[in-house]
C-alpha positions as CSV (number, residue, x, y, z in Angstrom):
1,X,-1.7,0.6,-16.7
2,X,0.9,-0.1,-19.5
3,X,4.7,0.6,-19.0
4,X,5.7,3.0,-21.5
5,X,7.1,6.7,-21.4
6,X,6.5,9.2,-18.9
7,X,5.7,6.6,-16.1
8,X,7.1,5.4,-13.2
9,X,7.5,1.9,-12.9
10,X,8.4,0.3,-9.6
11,X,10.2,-3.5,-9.6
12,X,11.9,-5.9,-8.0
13,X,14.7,-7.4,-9.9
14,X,18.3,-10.2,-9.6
15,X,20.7,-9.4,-12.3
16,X,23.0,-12.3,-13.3
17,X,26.2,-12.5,-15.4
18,X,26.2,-15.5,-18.1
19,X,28.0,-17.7,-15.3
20,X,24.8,-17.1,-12.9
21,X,26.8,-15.2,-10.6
22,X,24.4,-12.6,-9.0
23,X,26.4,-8.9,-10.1
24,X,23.3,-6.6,-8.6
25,X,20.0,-7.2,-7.0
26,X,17.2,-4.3,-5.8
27,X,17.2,-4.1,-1.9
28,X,14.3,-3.3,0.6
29,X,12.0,-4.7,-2.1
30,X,11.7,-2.3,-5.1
31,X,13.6,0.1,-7.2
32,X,11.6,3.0,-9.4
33,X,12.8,4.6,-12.2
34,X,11.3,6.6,-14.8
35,X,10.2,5.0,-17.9
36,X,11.7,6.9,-21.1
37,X,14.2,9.2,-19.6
38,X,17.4,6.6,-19.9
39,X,17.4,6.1,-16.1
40,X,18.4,2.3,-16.8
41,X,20.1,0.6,-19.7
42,X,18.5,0.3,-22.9
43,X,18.5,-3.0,-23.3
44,X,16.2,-3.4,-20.0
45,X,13.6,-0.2,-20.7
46,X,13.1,-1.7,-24.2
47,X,12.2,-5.2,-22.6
48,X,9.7,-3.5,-20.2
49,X,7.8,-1.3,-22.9
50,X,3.7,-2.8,-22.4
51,X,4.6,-4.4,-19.6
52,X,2.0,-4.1,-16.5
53,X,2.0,-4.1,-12.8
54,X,2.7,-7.8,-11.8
55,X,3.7,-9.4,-15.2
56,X,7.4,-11.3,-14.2
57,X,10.1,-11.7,-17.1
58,X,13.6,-12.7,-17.8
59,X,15.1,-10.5,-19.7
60,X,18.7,-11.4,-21.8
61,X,21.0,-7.6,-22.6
62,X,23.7,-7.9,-24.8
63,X,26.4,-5.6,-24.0
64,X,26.0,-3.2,-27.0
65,X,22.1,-2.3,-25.3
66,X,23.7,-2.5,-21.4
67,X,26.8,-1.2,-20.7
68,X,28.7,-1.3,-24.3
69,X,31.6,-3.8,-25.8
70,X,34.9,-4.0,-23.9
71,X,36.8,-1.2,-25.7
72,X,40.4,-1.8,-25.6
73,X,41.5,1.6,-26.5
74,X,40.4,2.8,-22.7
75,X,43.2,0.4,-21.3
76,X,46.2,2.7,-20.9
77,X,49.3,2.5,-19.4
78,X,50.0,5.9,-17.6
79,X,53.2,7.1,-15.2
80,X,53.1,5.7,-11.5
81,X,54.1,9.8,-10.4
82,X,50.7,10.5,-11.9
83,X,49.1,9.3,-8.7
84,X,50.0,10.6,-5.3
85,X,53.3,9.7,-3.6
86,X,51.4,8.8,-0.3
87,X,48.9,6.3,-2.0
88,X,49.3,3.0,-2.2
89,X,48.0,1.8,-5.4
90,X,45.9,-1.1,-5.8
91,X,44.3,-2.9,-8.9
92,X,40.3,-2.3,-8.5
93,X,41.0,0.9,-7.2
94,X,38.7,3.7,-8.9
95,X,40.0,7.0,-9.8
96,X,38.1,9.8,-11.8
97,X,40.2,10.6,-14.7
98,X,39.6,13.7,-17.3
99,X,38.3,11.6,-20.7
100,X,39.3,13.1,-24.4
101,X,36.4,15.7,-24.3
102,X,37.6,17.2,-21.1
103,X,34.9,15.1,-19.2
104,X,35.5,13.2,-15.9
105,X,35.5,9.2,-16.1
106,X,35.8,6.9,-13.8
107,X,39.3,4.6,-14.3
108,X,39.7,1.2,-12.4
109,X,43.5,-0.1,-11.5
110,X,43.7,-3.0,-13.5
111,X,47.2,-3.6,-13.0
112,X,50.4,-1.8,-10.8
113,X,54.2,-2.0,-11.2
114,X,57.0,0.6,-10.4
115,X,57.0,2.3,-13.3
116,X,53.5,2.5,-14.7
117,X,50.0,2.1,-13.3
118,X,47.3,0.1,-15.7
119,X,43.9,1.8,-15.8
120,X,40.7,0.6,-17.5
121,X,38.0,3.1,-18.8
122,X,35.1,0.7,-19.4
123,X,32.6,0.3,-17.6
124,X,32.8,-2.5,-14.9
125,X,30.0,-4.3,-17.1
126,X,31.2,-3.9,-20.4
127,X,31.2,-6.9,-22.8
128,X,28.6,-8.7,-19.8
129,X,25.9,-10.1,-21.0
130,X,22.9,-9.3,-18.9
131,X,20.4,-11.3,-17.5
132,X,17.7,-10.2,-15.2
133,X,14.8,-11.4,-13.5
134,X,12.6,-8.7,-13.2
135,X,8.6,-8.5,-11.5
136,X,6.7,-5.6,-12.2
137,X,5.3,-4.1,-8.9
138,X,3.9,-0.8,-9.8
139,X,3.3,1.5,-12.9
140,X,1.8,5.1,-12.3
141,X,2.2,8.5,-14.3
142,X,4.9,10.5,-13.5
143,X,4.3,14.0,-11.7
144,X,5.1,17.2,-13.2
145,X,7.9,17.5,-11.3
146,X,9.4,14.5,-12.0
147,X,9.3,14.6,-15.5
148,X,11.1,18.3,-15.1
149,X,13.3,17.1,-13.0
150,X,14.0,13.3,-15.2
151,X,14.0,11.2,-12.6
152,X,11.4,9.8,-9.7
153,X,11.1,11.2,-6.6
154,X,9.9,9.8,-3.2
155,X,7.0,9.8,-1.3
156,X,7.8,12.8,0.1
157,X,9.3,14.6,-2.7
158,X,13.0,15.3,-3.6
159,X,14.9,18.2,-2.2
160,X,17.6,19.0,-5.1
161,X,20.8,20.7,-3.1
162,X,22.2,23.9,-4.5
């Protein structure tokens, strides 16, 4: 069976940064996702499209089909009183922050002095080129359920809380 939408597809994978450092790798074996319902980055779904159950690949993301260029308009300098008087602040500490449409983001230290702390917007991965070594374990059609739901469940099902 062919990887393409509306299936789950099961795999093993080591992603690598252009330096060969290892920045993520699947544990206990496998990781599923659903194929066409942007549960993973772009860049990787599009490489796995006709893929089948035990092909292995490398698989090369540039950063505008992973997790976007380095945008250096979400680097801002804000007021060290905006953070809590009982916290020490760190850099690669994560905050959520409210983004321009009123959403929440997540903001990383990036650097601390008296007067101001330095956050950073991006995404950890942005401006990384990817690499991946990916094999193919399983494909199978999604259930009902999961394609209501967008994403795989387990053997046993998925218990949404309310």
């Amino acid at each position: 069976m062919q990887i393409q939408d509306k299936r789950v597809v099961s795999l093993s994978y080591t992603l690598k940064d252009d330096k060969d450092q290892i920045i993520d790798q699947s544990t206990d074996g496998s990781f599923s996702y659903l194929h066409g319902a942007s549960n993973i980055i772009p860049g990787l779904e599009n490489s796995l499209t006709g893929k089948r159950a035990g092909d292995e690949l490398s698989v090369h993301v540039n950063p505008e089909e992973g997790y976007g260029v380095r945008d250096e308009e979400r680097i801002q300098e804000v007021p060290r009183e905006m953070f809590p008087d009982d916290t020490q602040i760190e850099p690669g500490m994560q905050f959520y922050a409210q983004g321009p449409d009123g959403q929440n983001i997540v903001v990383q230290v990036a650097e601390v002095d008296e007067q101001t702390v330095t956050v950073d917007g991006n995404h950890p991965l942005a401006g990384v080129q990817l690499n991946f070594d990916v094999k193919i374990l399983s494909v199978r059609e999604a259930t009902d359920e999961e394609m209501e739901h967008g994403h795989v469940h387990g053997p046993d099902g998925h218990h949404h809380s309310d």
